[in-house]
N, C-alpha and C positions, 0 to 999 in steps of 0.2 A: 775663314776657318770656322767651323764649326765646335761647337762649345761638346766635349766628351758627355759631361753630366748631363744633357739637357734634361730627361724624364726625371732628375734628383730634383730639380726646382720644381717641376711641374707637381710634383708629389708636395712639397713644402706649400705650394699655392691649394693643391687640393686638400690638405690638412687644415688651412687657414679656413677656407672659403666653408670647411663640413659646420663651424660652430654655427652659423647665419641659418645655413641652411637647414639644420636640427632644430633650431629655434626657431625657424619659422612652419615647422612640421611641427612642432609642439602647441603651439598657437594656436593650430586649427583642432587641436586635439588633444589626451593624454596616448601617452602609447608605449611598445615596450623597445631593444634596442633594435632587433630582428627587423620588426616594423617598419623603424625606422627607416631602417639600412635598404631596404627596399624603397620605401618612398622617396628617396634623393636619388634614387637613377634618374628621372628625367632632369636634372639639374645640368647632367653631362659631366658627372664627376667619372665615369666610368666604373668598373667594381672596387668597390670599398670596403676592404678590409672589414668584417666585422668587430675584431677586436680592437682596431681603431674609433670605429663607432661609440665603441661599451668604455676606453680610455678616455673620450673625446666626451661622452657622459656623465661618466666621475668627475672627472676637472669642473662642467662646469655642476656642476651639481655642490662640489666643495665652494665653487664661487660664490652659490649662492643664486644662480639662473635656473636650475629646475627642481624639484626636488621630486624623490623619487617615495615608493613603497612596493610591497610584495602584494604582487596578486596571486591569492590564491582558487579562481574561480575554474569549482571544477571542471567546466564544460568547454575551457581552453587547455585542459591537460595538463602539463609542469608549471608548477610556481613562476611565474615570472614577474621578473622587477619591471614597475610600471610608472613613466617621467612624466611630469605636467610642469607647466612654465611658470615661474614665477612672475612678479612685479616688476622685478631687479632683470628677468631673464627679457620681460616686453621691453625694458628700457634700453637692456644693451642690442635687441634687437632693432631698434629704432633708432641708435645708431649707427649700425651696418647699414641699414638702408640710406642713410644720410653718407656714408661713406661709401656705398657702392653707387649711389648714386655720382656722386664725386667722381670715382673713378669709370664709370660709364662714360660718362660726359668729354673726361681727357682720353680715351682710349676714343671715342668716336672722332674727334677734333683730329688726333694723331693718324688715323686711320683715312682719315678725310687730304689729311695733308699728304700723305703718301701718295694715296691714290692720285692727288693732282698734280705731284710730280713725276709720278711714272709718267703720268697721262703726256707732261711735256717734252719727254725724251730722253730724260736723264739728267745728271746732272752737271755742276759747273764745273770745273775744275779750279782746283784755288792755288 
């Protein structure tokens, strides 16, 4: 039987996964949300909500991982609020990586055992 909700998780996962993924776009750079929200297409989040981006900002920005100011340079047009990464913001990034790593690792293992019991026919009956 197939799960009704299935894209309601899949949204809850790519909500989870956008913090990692802003902070390590902020890493290589300062930037604004717009920016942002473009450079995490190749991640495979799919399209993302800008105004989840700019919520997903604030939060951590109140956490204390980026913090932000108004750019007013004229020769980009509108004022825009402009993030750079904290100290606090490298360090919770550096445990994503510790934690995606983690889950890479059991998601391959998982994937691996699958695979080698398809490969045998199926399964046992209990």
């Amino acid at each position: 039987m197939r799960h009704r909700n299935r894209h309601r998780g899949r949204r809850g996962h790519i909500r989870r996964f956008l913090e990692p993924c802003l902070l390590l776009m902020l890493r290589m750079g300062k930037s604004h949300g717009y920016e942002l929200s473009q450079a995490i297409a190749p991640f495979g989040l799919g399209e993302v909500d800008l105004s989840l981006v700019y919520r997903m900002l604030r939060q951590m920005e109140a956490a204390g991982l980026v913090v932000s100011k108004w750019d007013a340079d004229a020769s980009s047009g509108a004022p825009r609020r402009v993030y750079r990464l904290t100290e606090q913001g490298e360090r919770r990034l550096s445990a994503w990586v510790d934690d995606l790593g983690d889950t890479d690792r059991f998601l391959h293992r998982f994937f691996d055992t699958y695979a080698d019991q398809a490969a045998g026919g199926g399964s046992d009956d209990l």
